[in-house]
PyMOL Python script that loads the backbone (N, CA, C, O; Angstrom):
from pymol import cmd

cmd.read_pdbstr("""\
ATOM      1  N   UNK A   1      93.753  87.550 107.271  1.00  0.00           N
ATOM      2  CA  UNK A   1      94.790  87.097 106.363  1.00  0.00           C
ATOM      3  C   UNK A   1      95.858  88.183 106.275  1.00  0.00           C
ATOM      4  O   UNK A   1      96.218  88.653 107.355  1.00  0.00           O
ATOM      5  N   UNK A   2      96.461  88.688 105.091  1.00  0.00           N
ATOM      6  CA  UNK A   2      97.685  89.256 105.010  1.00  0.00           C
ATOM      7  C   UNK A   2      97.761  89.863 103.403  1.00  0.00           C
ATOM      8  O   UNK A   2      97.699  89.237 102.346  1.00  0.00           O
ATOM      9  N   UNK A   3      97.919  91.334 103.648  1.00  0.00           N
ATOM     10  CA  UNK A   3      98.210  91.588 102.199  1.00  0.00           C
ATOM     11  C   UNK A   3      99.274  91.687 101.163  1.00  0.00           C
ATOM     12  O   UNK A   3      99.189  92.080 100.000  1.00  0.00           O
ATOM     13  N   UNK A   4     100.321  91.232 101.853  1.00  0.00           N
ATOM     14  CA  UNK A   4     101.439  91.196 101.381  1.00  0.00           C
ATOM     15  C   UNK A   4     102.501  90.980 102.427  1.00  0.00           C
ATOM     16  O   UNK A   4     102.389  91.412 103.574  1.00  0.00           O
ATOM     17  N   UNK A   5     103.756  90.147 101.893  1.00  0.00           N
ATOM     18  CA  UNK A   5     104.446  89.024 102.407  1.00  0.00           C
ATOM     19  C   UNK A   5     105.758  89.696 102.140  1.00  0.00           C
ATOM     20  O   UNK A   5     106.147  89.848 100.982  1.00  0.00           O
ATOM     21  N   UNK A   6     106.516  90.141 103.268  1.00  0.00           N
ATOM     22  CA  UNK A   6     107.627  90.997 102.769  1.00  0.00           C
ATOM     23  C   UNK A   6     108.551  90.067 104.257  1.00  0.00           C
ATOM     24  O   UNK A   6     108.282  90.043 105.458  1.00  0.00           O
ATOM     25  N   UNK A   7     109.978  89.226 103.244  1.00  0.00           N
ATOM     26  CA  UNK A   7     110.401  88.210 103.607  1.00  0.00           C
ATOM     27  C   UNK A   7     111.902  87.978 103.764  1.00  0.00           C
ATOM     28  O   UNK A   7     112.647  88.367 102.864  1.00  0.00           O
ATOM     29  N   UNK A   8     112.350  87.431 104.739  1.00  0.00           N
ATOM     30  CA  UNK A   8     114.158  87.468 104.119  1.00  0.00           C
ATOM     31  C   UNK A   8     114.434  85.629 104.983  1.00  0.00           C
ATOM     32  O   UNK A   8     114.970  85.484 106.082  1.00  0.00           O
ATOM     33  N   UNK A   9     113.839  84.352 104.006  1.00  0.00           N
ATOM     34  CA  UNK A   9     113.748  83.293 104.326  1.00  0.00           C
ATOM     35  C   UNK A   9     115.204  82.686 104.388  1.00  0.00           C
ATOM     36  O   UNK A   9     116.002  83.104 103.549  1.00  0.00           O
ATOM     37  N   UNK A  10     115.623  81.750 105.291  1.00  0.00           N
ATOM     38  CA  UNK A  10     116.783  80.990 104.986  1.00  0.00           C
ATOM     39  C   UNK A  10     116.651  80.660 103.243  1.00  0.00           C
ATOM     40  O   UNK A  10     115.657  80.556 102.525  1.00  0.00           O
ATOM     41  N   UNK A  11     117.907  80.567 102.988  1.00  0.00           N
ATOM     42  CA  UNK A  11     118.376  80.616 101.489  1.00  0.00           C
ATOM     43  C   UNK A  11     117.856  79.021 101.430  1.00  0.00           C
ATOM     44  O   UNK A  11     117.225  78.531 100.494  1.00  0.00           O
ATOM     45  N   UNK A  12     118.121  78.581 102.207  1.00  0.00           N
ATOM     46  CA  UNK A  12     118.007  76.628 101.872  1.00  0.00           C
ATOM     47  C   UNK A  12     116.621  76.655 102.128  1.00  0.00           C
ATOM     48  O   UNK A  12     116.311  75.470 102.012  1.00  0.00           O
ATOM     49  N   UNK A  13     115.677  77.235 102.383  1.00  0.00           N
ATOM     50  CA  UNK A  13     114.233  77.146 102.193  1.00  0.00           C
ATOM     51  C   UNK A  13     113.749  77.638 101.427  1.00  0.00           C
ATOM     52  O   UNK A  13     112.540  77.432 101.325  1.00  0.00           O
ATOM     53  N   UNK A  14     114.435  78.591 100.427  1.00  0.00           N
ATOM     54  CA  UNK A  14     114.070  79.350  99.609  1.00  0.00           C
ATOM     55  C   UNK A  14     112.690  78.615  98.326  1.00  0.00           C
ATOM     56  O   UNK A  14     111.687  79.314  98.182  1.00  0.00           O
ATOM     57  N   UNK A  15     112.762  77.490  97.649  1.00  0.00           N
ATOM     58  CA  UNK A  15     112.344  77.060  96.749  1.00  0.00           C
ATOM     59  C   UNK A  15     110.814  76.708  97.621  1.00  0.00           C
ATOM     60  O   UNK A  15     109.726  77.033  97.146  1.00  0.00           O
ATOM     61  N   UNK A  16     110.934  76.123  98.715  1.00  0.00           N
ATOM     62  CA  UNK A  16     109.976  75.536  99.114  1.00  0.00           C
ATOM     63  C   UNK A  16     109.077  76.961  99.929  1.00  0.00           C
ATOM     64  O   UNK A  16     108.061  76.611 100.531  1.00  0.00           O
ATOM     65  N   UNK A  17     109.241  77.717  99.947  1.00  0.00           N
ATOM     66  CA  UNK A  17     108.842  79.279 101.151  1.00  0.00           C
ATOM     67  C   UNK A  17     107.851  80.158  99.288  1.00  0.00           C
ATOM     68  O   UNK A  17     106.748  80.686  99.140  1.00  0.00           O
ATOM     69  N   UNK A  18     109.072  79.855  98.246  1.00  0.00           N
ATOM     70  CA  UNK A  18     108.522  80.588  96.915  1.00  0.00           C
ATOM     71  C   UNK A  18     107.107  79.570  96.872  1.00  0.00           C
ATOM     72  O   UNK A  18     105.978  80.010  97.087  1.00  0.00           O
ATOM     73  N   UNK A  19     107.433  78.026  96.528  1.00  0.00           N
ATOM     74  CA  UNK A  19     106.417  77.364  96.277  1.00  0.00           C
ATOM     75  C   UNK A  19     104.996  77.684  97.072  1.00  0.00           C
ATOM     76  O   UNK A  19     104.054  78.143  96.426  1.00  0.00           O
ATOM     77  N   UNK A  20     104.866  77.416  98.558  1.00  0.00           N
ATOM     78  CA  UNK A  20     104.027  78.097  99.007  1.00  0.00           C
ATOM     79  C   UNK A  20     103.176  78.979  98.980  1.00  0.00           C
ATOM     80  O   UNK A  20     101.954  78.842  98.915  1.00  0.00           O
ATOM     81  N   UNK A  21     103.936  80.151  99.040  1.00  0.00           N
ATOM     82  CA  UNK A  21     103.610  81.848  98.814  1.00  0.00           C
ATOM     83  C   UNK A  21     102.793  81.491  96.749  1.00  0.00           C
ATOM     84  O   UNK A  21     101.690  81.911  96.401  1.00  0.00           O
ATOM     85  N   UNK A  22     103.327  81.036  96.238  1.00  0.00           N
ATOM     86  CA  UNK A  22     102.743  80.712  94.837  1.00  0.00           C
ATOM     87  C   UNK A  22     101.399  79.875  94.868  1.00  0.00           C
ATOM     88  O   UNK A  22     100.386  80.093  94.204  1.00  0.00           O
ATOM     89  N   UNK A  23     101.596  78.990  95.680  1.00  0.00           N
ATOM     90  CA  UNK A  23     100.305  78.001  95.813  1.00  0.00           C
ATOM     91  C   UNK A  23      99.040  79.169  96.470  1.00  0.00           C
ATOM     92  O   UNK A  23      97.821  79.008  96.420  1.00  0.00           O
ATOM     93  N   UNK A  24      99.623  80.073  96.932  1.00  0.00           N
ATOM     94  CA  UNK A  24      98.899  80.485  98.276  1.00  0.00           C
ATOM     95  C   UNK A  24      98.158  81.947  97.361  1.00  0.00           C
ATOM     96  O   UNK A  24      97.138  82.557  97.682  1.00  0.00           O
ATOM     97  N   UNK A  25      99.019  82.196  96.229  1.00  0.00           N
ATOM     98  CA  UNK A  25      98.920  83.121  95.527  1.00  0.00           C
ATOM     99  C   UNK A  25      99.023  84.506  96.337  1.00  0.00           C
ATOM    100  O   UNK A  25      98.243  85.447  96.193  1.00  0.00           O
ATOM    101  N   UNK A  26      99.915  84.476  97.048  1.00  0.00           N
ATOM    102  CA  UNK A  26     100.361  85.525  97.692  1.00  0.00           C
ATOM    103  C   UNK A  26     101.019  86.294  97.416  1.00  0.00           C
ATOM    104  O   UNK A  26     102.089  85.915  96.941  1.00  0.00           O
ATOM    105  N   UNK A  27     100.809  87.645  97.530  1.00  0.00           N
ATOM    106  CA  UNK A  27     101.392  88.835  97.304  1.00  0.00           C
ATOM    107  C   UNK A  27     103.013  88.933  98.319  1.00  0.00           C
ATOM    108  O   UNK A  27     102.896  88.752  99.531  1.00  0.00           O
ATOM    109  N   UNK A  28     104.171  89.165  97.848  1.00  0.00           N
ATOM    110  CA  UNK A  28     105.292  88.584  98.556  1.00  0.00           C
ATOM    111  C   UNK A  28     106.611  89.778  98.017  1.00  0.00           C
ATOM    112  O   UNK A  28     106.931  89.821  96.829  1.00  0.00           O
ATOM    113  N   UNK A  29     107.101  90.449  98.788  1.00  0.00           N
ATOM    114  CA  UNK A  29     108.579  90.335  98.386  1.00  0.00           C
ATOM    115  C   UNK A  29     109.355  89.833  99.127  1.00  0.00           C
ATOM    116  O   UNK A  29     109.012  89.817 100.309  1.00  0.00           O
ATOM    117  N   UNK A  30     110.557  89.288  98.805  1.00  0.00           N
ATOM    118  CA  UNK A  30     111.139  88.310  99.070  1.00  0.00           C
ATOM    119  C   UNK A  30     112.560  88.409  98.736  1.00  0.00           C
ATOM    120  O   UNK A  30     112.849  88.519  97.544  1.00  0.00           O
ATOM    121  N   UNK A  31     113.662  88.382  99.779  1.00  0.00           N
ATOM    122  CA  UNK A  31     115.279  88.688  99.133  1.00  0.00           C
ATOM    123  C   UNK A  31     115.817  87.213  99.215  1.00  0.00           C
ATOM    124  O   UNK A  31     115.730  86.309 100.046  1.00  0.00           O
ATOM    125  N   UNK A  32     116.443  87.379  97.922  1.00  0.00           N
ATOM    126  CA  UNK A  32     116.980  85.763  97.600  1.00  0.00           C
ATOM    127  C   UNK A  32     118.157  86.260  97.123  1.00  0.00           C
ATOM    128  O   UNK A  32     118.277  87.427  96.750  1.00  0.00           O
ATOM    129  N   UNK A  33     119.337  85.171  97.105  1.00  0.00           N
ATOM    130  CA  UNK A  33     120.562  85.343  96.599  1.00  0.00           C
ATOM    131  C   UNK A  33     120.312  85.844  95.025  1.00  0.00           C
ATOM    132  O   UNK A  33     119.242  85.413  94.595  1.00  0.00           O
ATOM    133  N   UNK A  34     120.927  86.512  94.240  1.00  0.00           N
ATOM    134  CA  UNK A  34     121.164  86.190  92.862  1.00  0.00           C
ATOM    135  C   UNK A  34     120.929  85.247  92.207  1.00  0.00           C
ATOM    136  O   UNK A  34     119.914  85.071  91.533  1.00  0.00           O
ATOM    137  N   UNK A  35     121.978  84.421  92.346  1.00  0.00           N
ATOM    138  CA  UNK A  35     122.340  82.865  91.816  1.00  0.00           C
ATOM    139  C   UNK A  35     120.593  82.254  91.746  1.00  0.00           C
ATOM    140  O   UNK A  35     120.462  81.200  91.125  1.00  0.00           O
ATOM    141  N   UNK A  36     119.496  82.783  92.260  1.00  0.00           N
ATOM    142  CA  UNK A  36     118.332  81.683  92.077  1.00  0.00           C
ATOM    143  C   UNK A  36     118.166  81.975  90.585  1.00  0.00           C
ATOM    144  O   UNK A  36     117.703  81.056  89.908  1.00  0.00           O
ATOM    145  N   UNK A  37     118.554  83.402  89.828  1.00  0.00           N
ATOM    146  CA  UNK A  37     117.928  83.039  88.487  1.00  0.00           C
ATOM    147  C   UNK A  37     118.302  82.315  87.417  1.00  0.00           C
ATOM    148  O   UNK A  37     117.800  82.456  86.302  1.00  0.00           O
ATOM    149  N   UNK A  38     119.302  81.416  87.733  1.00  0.00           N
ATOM    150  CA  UNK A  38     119.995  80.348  87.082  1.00  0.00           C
ATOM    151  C   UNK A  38     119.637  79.091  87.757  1.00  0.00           C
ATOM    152  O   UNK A  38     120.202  78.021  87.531  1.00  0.00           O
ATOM    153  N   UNK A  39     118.751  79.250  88.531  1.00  0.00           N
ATOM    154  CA  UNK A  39     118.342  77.975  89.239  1.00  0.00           C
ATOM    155  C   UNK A  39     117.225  77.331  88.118  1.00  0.00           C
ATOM    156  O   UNK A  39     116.526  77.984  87.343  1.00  0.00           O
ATOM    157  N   UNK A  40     117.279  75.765  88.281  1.00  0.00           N
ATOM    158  CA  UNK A  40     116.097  75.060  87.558  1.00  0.00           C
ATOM    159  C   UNK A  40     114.815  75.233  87.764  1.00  0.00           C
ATOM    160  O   UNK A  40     113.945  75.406  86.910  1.00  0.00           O
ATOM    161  N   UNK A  41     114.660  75.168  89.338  1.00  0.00           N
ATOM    162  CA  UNK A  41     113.055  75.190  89.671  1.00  0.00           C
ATOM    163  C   UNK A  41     112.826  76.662  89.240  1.00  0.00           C
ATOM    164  O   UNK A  41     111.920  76.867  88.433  1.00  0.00           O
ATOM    165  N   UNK A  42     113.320  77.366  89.550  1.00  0.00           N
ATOM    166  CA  UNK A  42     113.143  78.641  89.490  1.00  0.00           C
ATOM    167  C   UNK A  42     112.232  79.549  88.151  1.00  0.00           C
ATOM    168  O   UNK A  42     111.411  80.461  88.061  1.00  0.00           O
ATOM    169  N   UNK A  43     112.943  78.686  87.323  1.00  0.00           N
ATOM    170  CA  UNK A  43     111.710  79.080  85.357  1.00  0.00           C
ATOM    171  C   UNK A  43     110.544  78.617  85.756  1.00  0.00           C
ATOM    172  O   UNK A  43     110.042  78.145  84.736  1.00  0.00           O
ATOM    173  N   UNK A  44     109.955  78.500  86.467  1.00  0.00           N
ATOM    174  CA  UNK A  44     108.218  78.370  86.476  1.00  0.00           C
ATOM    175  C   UNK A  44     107.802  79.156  87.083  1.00  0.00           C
ATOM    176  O   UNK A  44     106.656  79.050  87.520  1.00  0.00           O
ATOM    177  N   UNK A  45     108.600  80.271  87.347  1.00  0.00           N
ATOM    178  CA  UNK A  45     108.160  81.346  88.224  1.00  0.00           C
ATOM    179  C   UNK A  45     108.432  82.900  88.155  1.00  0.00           C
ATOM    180  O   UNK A  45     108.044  83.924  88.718  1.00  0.00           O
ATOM    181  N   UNK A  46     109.756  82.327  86.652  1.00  0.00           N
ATOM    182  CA  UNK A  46     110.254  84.002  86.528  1.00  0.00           C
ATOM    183  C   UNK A  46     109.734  85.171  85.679  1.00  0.00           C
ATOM    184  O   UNK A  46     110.075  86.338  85.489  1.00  0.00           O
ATOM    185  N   UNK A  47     108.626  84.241  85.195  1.00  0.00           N
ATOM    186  CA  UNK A  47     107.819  85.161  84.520  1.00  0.00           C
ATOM    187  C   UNK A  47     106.853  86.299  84.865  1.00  0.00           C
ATOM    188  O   UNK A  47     106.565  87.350  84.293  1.00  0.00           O
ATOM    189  N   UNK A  48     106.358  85.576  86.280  1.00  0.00           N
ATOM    190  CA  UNK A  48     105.633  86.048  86.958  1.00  0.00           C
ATOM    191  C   UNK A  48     105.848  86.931  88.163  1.00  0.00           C
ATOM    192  O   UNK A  48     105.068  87.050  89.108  1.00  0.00           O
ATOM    193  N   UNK A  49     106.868  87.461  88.025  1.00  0.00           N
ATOM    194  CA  UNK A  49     107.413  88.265  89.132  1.00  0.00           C
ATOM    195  C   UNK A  49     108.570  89.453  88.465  1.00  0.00           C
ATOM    196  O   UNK A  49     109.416  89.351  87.576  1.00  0.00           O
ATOM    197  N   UNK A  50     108.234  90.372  89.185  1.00  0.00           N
ATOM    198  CA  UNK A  50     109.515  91.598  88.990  1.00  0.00           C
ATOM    199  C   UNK A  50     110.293  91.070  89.684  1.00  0.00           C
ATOM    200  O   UNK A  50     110.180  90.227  90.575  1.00  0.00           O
ATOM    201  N   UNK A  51     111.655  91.930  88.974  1.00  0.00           N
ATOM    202  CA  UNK A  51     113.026  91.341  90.122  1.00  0.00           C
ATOM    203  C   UNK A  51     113.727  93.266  89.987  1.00  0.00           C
ATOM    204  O   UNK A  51     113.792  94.067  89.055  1.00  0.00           O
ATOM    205  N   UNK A  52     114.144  93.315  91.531  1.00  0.00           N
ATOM    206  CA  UNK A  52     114.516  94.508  91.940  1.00  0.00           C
ATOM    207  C   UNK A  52     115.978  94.247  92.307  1.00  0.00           C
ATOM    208  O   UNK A  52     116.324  93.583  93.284  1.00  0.00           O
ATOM    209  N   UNK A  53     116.977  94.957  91.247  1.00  0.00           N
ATOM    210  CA  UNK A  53     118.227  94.723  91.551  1.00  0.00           C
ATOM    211  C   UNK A  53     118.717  96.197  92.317  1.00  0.00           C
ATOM    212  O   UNK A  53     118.847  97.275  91.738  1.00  0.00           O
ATOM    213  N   UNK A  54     119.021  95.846  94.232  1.00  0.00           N
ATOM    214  CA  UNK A  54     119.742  97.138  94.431  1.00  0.00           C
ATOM    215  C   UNK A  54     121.001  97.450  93.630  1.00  0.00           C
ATOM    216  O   UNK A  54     121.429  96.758  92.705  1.00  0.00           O
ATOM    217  N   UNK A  55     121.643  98.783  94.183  1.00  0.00           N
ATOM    218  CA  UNK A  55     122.066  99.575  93.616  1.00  0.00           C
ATOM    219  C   UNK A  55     123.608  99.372  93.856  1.00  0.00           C
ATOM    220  O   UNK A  55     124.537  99.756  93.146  1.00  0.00           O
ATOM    221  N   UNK A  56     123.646  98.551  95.239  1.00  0.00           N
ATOM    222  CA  UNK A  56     125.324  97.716  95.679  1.00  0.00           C
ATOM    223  C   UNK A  56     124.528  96.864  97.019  1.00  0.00           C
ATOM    224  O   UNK A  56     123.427  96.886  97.568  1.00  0.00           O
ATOM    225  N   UNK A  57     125.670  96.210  97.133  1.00  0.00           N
ATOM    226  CA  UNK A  57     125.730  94.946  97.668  1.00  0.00           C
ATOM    227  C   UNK A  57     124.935  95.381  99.001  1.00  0.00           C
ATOM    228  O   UNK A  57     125.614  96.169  99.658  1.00  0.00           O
ATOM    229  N   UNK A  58     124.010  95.164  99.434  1.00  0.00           N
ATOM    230  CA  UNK A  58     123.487  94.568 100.647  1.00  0.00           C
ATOM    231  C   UNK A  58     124.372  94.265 101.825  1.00  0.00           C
ATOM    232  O   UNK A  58     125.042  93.233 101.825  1.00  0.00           O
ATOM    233  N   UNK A  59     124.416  95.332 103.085  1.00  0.00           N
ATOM    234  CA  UNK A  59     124.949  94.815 104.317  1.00  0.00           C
ATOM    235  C   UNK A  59     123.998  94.127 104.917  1.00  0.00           C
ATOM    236  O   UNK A  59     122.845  94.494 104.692  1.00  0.00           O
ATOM    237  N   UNK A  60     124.217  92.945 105.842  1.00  0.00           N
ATOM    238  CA  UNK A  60     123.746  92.708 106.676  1.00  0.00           C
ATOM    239  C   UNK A  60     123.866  92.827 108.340  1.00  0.00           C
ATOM    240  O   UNK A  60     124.763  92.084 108.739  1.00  0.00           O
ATOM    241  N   UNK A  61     123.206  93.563 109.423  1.00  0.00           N
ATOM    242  CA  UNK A  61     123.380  93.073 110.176  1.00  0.00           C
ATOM    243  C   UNK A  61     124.008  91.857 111.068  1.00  0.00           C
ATOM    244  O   UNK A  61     123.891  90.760 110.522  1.00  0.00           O
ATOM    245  N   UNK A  62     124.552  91.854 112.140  1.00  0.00           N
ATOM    246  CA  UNK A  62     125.443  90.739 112.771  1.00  0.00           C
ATOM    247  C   UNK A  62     126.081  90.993 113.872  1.00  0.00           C
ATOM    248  O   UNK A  62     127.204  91.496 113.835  1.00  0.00           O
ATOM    249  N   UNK A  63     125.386  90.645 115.166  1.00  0.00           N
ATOM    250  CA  UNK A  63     125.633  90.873 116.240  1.00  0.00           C
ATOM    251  C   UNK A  63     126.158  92.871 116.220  1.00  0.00           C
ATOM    252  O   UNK A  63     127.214  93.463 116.443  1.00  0.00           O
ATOM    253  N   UNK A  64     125.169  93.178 115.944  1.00  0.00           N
ATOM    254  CA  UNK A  64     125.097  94.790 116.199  1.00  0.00           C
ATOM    255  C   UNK A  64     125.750  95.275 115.157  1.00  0.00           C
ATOM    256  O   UNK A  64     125.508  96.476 115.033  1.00  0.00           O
ATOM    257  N   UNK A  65     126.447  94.878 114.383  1.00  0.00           N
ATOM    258  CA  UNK A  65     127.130  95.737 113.623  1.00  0.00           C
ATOM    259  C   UNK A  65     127.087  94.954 111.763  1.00  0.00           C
ATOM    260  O   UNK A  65     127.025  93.760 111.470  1.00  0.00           O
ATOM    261  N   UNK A  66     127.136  95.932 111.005  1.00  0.00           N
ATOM    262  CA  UNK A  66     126.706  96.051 109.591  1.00  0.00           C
ATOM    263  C   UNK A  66     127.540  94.978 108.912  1.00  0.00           C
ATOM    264  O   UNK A  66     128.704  95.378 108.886  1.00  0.00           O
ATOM    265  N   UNK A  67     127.411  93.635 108.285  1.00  0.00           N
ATOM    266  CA  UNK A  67     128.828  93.200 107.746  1.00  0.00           C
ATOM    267  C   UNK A  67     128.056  93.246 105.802  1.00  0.00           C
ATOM    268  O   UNK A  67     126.902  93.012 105.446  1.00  0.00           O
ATOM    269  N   UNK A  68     129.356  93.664 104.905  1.00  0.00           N
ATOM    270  CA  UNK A  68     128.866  93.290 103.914  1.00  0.00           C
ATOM    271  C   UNK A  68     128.944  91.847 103.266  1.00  0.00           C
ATOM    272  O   UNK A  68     129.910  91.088 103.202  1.00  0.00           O
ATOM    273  N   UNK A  69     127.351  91.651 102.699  1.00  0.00           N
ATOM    274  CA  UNK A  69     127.189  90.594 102.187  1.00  0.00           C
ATOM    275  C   UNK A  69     128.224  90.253 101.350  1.00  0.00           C
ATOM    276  O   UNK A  69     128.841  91.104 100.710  1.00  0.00           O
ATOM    277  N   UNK A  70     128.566  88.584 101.284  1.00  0.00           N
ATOM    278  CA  UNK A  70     129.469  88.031  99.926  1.00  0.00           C
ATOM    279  C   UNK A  70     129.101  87.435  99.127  1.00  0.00           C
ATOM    280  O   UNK A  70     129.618  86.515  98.494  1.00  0.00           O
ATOM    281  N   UNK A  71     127.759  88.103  99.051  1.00  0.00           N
ATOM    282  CA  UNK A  71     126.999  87.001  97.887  1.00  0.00           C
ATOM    283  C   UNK A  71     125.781  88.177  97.553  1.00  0.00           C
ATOM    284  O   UNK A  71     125.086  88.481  98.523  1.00  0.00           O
ATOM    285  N   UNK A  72     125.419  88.992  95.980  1.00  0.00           N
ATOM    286  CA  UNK A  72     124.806  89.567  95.569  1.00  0.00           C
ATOM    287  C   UNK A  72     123.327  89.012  96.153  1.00  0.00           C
ATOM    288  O   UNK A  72     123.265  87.799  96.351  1.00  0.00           O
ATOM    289  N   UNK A  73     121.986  89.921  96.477  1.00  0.00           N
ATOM    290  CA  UNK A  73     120.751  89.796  96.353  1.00  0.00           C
ATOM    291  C   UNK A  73     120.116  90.482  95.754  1.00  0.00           C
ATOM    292  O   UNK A  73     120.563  91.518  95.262  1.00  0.00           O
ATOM    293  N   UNK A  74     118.482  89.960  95.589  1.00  0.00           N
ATOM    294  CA  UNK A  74     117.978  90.591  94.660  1.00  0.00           C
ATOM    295  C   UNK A  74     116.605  90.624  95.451  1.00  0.00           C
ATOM    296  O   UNK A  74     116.468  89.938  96.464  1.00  0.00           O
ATOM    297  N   UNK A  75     115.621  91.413  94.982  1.00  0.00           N
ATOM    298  CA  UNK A  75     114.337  91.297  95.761  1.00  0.00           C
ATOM    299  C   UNK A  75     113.813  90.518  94.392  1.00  0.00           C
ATOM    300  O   UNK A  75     114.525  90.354  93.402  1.00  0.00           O
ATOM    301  N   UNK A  76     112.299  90.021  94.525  1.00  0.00           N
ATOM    302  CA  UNK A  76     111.771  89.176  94.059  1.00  0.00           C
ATOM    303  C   UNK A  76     110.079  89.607  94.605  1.00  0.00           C
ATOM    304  O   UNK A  76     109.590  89.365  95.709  1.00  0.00           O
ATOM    305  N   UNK A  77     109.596  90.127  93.734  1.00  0.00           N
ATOM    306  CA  UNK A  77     108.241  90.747  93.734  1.00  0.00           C
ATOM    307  C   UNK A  77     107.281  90.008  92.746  1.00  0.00           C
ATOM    308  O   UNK A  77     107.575  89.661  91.602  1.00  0.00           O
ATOM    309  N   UNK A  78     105.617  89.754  93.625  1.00  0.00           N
ATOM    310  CA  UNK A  78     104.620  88.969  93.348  1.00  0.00           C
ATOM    311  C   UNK A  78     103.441  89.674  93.945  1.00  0.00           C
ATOM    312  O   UNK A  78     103.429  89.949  95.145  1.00  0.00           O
ATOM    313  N   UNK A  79     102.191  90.055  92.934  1.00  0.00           N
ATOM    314  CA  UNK A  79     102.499  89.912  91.767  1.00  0.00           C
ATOM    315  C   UNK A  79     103.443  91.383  91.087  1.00  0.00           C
ATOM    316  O   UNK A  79     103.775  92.455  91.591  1.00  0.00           O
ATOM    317  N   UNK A  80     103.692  90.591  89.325  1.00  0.00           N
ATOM    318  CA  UNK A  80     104.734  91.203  88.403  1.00  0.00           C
ATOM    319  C   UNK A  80     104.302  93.096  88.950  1.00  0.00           C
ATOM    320  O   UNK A  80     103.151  93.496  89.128  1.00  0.00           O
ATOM    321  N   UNK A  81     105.279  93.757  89.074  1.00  0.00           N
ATOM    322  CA  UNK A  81     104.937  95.348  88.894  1.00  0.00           C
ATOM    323  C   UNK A  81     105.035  95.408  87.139  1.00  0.00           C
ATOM    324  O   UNK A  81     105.245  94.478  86.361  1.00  0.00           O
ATOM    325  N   UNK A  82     104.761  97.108  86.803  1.00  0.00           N
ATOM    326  CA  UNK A  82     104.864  97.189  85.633  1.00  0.00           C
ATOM    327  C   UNK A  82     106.138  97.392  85.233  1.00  0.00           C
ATOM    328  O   UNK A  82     105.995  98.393  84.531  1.00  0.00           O
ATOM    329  N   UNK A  83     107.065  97.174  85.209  1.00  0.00           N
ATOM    330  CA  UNK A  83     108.422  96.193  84.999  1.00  0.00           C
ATOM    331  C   UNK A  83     108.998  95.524  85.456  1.00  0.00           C
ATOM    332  O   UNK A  83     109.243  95.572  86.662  1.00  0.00           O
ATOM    333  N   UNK A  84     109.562  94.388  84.437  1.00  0.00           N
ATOM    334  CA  UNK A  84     110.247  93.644  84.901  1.00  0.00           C
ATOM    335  C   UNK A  84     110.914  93.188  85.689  1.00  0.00           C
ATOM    336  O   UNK A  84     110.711  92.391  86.605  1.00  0.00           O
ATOM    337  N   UNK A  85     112.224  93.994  85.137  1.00  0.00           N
ATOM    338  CA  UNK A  85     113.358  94.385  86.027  1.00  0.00           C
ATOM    339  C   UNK A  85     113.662  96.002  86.323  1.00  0.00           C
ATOM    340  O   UNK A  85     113.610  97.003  85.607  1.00  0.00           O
ATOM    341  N   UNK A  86     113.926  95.825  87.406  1.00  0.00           N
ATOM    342  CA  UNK A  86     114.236  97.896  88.459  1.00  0.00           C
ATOM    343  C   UNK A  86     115.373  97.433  88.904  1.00  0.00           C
ATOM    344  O   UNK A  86     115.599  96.381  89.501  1.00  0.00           O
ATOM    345  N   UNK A  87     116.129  98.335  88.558  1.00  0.00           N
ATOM    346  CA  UNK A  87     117.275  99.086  88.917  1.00  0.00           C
ATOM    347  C   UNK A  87     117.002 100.052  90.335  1.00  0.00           C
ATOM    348  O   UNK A  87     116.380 101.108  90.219  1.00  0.00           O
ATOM    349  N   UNK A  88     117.591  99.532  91.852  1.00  0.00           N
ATOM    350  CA  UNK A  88     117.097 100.731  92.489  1.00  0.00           C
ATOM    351  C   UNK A  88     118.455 101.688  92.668  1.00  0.00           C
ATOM    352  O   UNK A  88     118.363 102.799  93.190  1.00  0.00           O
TER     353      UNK A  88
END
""", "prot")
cmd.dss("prot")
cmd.show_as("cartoon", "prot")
cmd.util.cbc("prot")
cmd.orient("prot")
């Protein structure tokens, strides 16, 4: 098996990749846009997880070279650490 699930899923699979990893009770981090913690499905799950806000915006890779993201992420840790929310 696997002791932990360290993930960077298409955004449009996101709900259904969390559901899983939850059913599966899997140990997971996981980078998701921001915007999921205003999402609906999303409250059945935010209790149970730390959320790791970096420190600035996330580049991504792209055809060899660094582009910055235009859309904030966040990591998303299972199970909860002993806080909540981290500031890295």
């Amino acid at each position: 098996f696997f002791d932990r699930v360290v993930t960077n899923p298409p955004f449009s699979l996101l709900r259904q990749t969390l559901s899983r990893l939850f059913e599966l009770d899997a140990s997971f981090i996981i980078l998701a846009p921001l915007s999921i913690l205003v999402r609906e499905y999303f409250k059945e799950w935010r209790d149970r997880i730390s959320i790791l806000i970096p420190e600035k915006r996330i580049q991504f890779e792209k055809d060899g070279s660094a582009e910055r993201s235009p859309f904030d992420v966040i990591y998303l840790v299972y199970p909860c650490l002993s806080e909540k929310l981290v500031y890295l």
